[in-house]
C-alpha positions in Angstrom: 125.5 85.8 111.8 121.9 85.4 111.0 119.5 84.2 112.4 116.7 81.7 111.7 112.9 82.1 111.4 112.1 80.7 115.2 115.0 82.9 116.5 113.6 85.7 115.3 110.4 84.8 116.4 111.9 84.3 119.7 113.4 88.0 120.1 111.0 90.5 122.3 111.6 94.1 121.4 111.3 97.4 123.6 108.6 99.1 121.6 105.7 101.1 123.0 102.1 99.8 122.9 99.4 101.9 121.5 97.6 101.1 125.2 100.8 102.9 126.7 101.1 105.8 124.0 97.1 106.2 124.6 97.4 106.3 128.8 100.4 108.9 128.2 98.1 111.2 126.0 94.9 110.7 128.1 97.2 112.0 131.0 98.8 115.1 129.4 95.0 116.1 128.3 93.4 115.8 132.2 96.7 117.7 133.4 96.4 120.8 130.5 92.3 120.1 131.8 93.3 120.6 135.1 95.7 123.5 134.9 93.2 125.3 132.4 90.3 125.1 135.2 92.8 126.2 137.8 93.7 129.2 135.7 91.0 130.1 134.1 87.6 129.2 136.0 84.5 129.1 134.2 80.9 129.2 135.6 78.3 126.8 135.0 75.7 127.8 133.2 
């Protein structure tokens, strides 16, 4: 079966975002941020 061009216009996939990939990575860094300054405490100059 295939499909024409407005049916496959039509179809919505499950791919990730770059917005999605970018609030995923922005999170792991301010958790490894968080840990590191838990763990290791550093005084301001």
């Amino acid at each position: 079966m295939k499909l024409n061009k407005n049916e496959l216009l039509q179809i919505k996939g499950g791919g990730v975002s770059i917005g999605v990939l970018t609030l995923i990575g922005a999170g792991i860094v301010f958790l490894i941020g968080v840990i590191d300054g838990y763990v290791r405490p550093l005084k301001c100059n």
